[in-house]
Structures are given as C-alpha cells and as structure tokens.
C-alpha positions in Angstrom: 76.1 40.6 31.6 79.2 39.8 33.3 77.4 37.9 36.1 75.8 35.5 33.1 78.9 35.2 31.1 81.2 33.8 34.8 77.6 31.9 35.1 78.0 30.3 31.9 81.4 29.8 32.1 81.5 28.2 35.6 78.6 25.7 33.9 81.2 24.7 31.5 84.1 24.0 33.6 81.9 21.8 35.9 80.8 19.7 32.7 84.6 19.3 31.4 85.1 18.5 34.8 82.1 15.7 35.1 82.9 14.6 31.8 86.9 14.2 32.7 85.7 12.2 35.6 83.8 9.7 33.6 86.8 9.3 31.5 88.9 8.3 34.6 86.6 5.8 35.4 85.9 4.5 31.9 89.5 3.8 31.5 90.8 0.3 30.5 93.4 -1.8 31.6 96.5 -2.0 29.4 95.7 -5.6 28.4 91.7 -6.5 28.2 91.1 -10.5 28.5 87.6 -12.1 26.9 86.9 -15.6 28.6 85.0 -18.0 26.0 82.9 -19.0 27.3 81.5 -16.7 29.3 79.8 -19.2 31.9 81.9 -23.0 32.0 79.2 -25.2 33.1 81.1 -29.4 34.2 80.2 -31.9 36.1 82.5 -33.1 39.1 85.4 -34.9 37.8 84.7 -33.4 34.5 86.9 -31.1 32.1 85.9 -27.8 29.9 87.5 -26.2 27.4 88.0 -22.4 27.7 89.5 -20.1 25.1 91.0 -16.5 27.1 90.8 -13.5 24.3 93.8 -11.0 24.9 93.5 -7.6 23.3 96.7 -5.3 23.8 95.2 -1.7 23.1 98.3 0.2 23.9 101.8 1.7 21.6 103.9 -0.9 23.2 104.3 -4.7 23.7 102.8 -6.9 26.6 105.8 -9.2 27.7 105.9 -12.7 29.4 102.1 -13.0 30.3 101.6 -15.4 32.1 98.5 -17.1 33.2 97.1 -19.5 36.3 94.3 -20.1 38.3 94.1 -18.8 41.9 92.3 -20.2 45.4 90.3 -22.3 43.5 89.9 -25.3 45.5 88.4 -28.1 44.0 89.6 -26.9 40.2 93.1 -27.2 38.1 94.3 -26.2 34.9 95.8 -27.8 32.3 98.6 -26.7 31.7 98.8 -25.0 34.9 100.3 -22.1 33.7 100.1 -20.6 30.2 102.3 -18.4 28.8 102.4 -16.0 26.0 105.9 -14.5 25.0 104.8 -11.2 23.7 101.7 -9.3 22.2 102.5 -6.3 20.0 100.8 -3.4 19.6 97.3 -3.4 19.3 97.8 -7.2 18.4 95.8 -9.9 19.9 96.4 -13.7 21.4 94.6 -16.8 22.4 95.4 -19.0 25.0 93.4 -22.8 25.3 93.1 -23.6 28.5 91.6 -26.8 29.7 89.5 -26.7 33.2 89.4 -29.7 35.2 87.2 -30.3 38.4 87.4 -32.7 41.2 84.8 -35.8 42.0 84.3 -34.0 45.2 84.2 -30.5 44.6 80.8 -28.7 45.4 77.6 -28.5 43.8 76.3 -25.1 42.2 78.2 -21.9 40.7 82.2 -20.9 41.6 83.7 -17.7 40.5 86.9 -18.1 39.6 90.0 -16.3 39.5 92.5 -16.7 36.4 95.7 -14.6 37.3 97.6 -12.5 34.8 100.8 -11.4 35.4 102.9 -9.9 32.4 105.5 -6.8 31.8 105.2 -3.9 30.0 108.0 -1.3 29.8 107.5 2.4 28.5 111.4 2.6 27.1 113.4 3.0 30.8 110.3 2.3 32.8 108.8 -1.3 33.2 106.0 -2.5 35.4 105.3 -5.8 35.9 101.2 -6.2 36.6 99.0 -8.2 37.9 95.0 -8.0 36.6 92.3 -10.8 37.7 89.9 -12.4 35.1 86.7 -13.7 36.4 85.3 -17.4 35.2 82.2 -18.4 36.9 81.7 -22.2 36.7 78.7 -23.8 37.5 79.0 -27.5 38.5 76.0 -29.6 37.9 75.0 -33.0 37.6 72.0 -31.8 34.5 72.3 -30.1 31.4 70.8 -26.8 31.7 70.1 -24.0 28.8 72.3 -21.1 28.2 72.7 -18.6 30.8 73.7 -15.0 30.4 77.0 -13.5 32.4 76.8 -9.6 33.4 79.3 -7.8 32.0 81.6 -5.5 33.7 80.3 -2.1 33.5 82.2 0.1 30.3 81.6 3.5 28.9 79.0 3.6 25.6 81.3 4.6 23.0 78.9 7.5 21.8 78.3 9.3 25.1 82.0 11.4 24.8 80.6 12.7 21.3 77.4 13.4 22.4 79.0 15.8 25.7 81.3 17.1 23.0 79.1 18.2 20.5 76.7 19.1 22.9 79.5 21.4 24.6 80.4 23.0 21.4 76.8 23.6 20.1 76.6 25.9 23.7 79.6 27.5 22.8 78.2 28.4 19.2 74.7 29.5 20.7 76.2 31.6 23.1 78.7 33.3 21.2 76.1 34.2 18.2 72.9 35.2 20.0 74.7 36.9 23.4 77.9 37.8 22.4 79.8 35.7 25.0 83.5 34.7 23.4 85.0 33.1 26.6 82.3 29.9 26.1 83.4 29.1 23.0 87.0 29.5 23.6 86.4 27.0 26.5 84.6 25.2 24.4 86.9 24.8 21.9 89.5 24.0 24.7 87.3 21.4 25.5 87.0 20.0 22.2 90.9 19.2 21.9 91.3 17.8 25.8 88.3 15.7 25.9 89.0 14.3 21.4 92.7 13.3 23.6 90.6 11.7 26.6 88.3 9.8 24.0 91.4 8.0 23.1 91.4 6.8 26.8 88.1 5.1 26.3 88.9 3.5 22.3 92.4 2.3 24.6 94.7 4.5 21.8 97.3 6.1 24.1 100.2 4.8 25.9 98.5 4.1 29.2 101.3 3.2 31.3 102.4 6.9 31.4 99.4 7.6 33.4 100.4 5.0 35.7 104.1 6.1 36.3 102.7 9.3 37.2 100.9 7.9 39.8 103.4 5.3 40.9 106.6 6.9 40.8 108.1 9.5 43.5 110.3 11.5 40.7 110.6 12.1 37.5 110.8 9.2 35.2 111.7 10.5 31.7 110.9 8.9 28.3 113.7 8.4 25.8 115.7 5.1 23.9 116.1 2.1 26.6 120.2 2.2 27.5 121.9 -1.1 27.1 125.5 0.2 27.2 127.8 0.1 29.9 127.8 3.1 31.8 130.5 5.4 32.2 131.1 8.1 35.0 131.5 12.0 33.5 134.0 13.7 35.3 132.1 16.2 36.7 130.3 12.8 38.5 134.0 11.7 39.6 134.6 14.9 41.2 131.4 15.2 43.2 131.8 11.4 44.4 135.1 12.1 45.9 133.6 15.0 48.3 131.2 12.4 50.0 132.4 11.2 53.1 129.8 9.3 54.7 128.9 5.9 54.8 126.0 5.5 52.3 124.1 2.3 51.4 122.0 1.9 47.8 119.0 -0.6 47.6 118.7 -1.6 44.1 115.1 -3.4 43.1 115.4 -4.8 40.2 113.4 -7.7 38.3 114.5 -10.7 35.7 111.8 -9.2 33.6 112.6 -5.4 33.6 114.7 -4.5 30.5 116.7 -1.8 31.8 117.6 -2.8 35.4 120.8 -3.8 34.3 122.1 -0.4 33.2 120.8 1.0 37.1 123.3 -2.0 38.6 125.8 -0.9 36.7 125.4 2.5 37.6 125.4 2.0 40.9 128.5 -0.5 40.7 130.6 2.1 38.7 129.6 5.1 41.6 130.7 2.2 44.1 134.2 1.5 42.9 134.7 5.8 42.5 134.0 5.8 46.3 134.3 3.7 48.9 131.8 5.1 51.2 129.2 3.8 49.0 128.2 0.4 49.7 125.0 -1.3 48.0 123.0 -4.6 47.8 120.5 -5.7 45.3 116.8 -7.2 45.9 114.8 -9.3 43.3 111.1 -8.0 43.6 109.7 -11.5 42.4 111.2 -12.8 45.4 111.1 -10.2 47.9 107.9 -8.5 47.4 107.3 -7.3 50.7 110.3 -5.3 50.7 109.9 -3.8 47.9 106.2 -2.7 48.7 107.0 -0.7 52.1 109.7 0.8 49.8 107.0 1.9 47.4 108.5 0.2 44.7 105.2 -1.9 44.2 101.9 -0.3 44.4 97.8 -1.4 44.0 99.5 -4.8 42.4 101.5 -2.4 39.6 106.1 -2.8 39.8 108.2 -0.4 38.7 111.7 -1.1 38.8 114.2 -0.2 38.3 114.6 1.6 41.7 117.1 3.0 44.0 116.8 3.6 47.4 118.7 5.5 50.0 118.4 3.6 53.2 119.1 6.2 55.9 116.6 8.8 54.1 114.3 6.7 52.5 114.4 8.2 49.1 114.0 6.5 46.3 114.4 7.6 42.4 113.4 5.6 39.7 114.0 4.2 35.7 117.1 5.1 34.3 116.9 8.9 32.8 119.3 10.9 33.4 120.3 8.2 36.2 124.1 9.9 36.9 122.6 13.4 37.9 119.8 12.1 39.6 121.6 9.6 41.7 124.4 12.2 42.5 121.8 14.2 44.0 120.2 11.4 45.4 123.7 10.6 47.5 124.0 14.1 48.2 126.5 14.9 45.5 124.8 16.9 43.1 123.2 20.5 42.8 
C-alpha cells in the first residue's frame, strides 16, 4: 500500500512538474504586437500600408514605445520611427505605418524586422525592452492570391483545464476507491498553483516580477515609487564616517527609468557625508556595453536603476530600502 500510494504520488509531482514546464514556455511577452497584414506583398519602388496591433496584457503601463525597422536593406518606413506615449493596463494601440521599397531592391519574399523598444517599470524597478516583430514582404512584379503566414507557436487555451481537471478527477478516484489522502491533497495543491499559472498563459499577472527575478542580483522590493529628496538617518551618518577607504559607485541610470533619480541622489547625499566616496554616472542608452558586462542589461531586458561597486563588482539594484542596502553595499552596514 505504501509503495502505491509514493507511486501515485511521485506520478503526480512529475505531471505538476510537466505541466509547470509548458506554462514557462507558453508564456507571453509583456506587450504582444499583431502586424496587419500578415504578408505585405509591393512591387519595387512601391509603398504598403501596415497597421501594428499592440495588446498590453499586464497590471502596469507600457511607456515610450517606440518603433523602427531594422537591417532591412532595400526597405524604409514612413515615419521612420513611430512612437506611442503610453498603453495602460490591458489597453490597446495602433500604429499606421507606411512601408516603402526601393526600384532596385530584390525580387521574391524578405522577412523583416520591426524593432520595439519601450519601458515598463514595476513601482522602483524599470526595464527598458527590446522585442522583434516579424513582417514578411514579398516583392513581385504580379498580383498573386492570398497567402497564409504561420503563426508563432502559443498554448491552446483549454489544455491547462483539461491537465487540471484531469489531475483533480485522480485525486477524487483515488481518495474514494483506495483510500489514498496525500493525492488529493496534492491535487488540490495543484489546483491553486497551476488556476495562478493559467493567468500566465490569459497574460493576467504582472510579468515583469518574473523577470526581475531573473535579472536582478538582490533583492528588489515592491512598494510606492520615491520622488522625494533623500535624506541620510543618523544611524547612516554614523556608519559612513567609519569608512576609510577610497570607494567608487557606478550609477546606471536611463532618461526613461522613473526612479533613477532618487538612486543619484542617494548616492550624492552618501558622497558629501564622506569623502572617501567618489562616484560617476553612466547613461545605458549610450553606453550599453558597459552596462551589459556589469549585468545591468541582460537577453535585451535593462534594469536600472543600478549601483555598482567597482573594486568588488557588486552591484544592487531599484531603490528599496536603498540607504541599508547601499551601506552594506560600501561596507557600512550589518
């Protein structure tokens, strides 16, 4: 009996786990973009029209998107770049785009590359990403009839109910016609962790928590984004004036991040407490390089603001708790 029951159970916990793993996959981007239409078919030295459908499916606004065409020789837009202030919550956008080729560009079918680049700040956090919208074009000198696109690959909306039910149908059987309890209370268990995962899929949740927990080194907290000026505690004031090495601060920030200001200042006041502190400020737009062998950019995703040590390497990020974090990060704090 017990063999069957750590049988059974064992089946379970590798379908949550097969189950979680199509979630992960499944997942959306933050922003989803619909190209209409789907196939641009022009003549050389002709125009199209194309309409780009933007969906935000997330708790919090997309900022300053931004949109152009990349290495695509031979084509322009018009304008070339489009912009879109912001996108609330679960709202949506369209941008008209005009699509022009040249009299010399080649014959037959280009896939092309629109660029999206906006913000999107979780309170003190704010990435600034970068997603790729595919346009094939085909340039011909006939009319041809419609042609079909293939669409990139998504998760049927009724497979996570199906496992589910399934999963707690098992659960039931079991626990009614063997007497096994654990099943069902894994089951059960199931039923709340994967009705939170389907949320992933229907793009319901805040999605850019999941991707500060992969980007960021520390902690980045969640609470009201802070616009005041700061100002040192004592107990900060007393732990700067026991450093007495020579420390430089790399602050990344961005003209797009909402709360790098607050980090500057920060750093600025912990400056003027102690002059052993020195620091210097780097614009990620313009110095991306730096800021990726710092880890501050990551698989095309930003997060600033940041703060790096330069003789250790260590870097902390947003703006939580920044005073306790940064003492420790100078070797000041407990």
């Amino acid at each position: 009996m017990i063999h069957r029951q750590t049988a059974v159970l064992l089946l379970i916990t590798i379908l949550g786990v097969v189950l979680f793993a199509y979630v992960a996959v499944g997942q959306e981007s933050i922003l989803s973009f619909t190209a209409s239409p789907e196939k641009i078919e022009m003549a050389p030295g002709g125009t199209a029209s194309l309409q780009l459908l933007i969906d935000n499916k997330s708790l919090h606004p997309a900022d300053d998107i931004a949109v152009s065409l990349v290495g695509a020789e031979g084509f322009s837009l018009d304008p070339a770049q489009a912009d879109i202030k912001v996108i609330a919550p679960f709202g949506k956008d369209t941008l008209n785009l005009n699509l022009a080729a040249s009299s010399d560009v080649a014959l037959g079918t280009h896939d092309l590359k629109l660029q999206v680049i906006y913000t999107y700040c979780i309170e003190v956090s704010c990435f600034q990403i970068v997603d790729e919208v595919s346009v094939p074009v085909l340039v011909t000198t006939t009319a041809i009839g419609p042609t079909t696109v293939k669409k990139v690959r998504s998760l049927p909306p009724w497979i996570i109910p199906t496992l589910l039910g399934l999963i707690v149908l098992a659960g039931i059987g079991l626990w009614r016609f063997a007497g096994l309890r654990v099943p069902l209370y894994v089951a059960l268990f199931l039923v709340v962790i994967t009705g939170l995962a389907y949320g992933v899929i229907l793009g319901q949740h805040e999605q850019a928590q999941g991707i500060a927990a992969v980007l960021c080194t520390s902690c980045v907290g969640i609470e009201e984004t802070q616009h005041q000026e700061p100002v040192l505690s004592d107990t900060a004031l007393a732990a700067l004036k026991d450093l007495n090495t020579d420390l430089e601060l790399t602050v990344f920030y961005a003209p797009w991040c909402h709360t790098c200001p607050y980090a500057e200042a920060m750093v600025k006041e912990m400056s003027k407490a102690n002059s052993h502190i020195s620091y210097r400020f780097v614009n990620v737009d313009e110095n991306r390089d730096i800021a990726a062998a710092n880890g501050v950019i990551r698989n095309q995703r930003t997060i600033v603001p940041a703060i790096l040590r330069a003789d250790t390497g260590e870097v902390i990020f947003g703006i939580d708790h920044l005073e306790t974090r940064l003492l420790k990060l100078l070797g000041g704090g407990s």
